[in-house]
N, C-alpha and C positions, 0 to 999 in steps of 0.2 A: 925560231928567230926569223924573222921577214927580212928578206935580200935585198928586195925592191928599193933601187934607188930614186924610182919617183912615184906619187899617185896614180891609180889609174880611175877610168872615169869609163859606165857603162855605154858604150855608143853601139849602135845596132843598127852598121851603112853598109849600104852597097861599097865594094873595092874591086878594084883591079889589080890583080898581080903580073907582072912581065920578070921574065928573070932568060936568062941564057942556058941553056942545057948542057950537059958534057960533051955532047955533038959540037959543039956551036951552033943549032940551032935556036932562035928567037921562038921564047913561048909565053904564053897569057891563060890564065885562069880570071874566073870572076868567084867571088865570094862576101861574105862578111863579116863585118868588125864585129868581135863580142868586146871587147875594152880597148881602152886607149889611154896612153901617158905621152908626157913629153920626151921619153927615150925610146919609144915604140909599140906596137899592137899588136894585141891577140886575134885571130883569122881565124874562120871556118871557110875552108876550101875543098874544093873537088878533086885534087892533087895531090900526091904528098911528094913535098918537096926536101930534098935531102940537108940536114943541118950543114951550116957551113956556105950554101947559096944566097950571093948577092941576088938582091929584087927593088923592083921599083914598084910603089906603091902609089894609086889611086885611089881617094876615096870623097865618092858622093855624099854631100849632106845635102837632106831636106834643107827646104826654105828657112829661115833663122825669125822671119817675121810672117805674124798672117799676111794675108792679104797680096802676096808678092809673089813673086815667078825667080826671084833672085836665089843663084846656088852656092854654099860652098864648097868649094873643094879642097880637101887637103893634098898633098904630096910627101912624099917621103923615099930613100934610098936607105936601105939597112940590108942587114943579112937575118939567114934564118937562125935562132938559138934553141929552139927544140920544137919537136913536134907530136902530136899524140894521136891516137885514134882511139874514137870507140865508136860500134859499131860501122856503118858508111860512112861517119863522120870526122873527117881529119882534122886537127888544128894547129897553128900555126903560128909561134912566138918570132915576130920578128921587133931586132931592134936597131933604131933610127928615127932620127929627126924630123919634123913635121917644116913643109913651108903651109902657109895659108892662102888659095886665089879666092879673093871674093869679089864675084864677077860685079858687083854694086861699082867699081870702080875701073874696070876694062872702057880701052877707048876712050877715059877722059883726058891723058896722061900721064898724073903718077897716082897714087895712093897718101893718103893722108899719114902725116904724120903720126 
């Protein structure tokens, strides 16, 4: 039976992971998206980050139109819910919320309705 309480949809972006460590040290991973839903994303990273850590998420989209230089980016705040490995490859279920920056409207003052 399927858990999943939302779609997910294959995206293949560059991210940035930022999360806090046990130390209290400030740390960043870059990786990518293999999916994405509106409750969170599945990650391939270079880390394995322990379930249970909050992280801030970045994530680069390609241009949305030809011809253009204009980027998306999403954001998001979630925590990890599991994580796997096979061989060097880790990955990484986090869930949370997406905002959307789409720079097409930076600097004009607000964003369209």
């Amino acid at each position: 039976m399927e858990k999943r309480a939302a779609v997910r949809f294959v995206l293949l972006a560059p991210v940035i992971i930022r999360w806090t460590d046990a130390s209290g040290a400030k740390r960043e991973d870059v990786g990518r998206t293999r999916d994405i839903s509106t409750a969170g994303a599945f990650l391939t990273c270079n880390l394995r980050l322990p379930v249970g850590t909050k992280v801030g998420l970045e994530i680069h989209h390609p241009p949305l139109e030809r011809n253009t230089t204009q980027r998306v980016r999403l954001q998001a705040t979630g925590k990890v819910i599991r994580v796997t490995q096979r061989a060097e490859q880790i990955g990484v279920a986090v869930r949370g919320e997406f905002t959307l920056h789409d720079n097409r409207w930076e600097g004009i003052g607000s964003q369209p309705a």
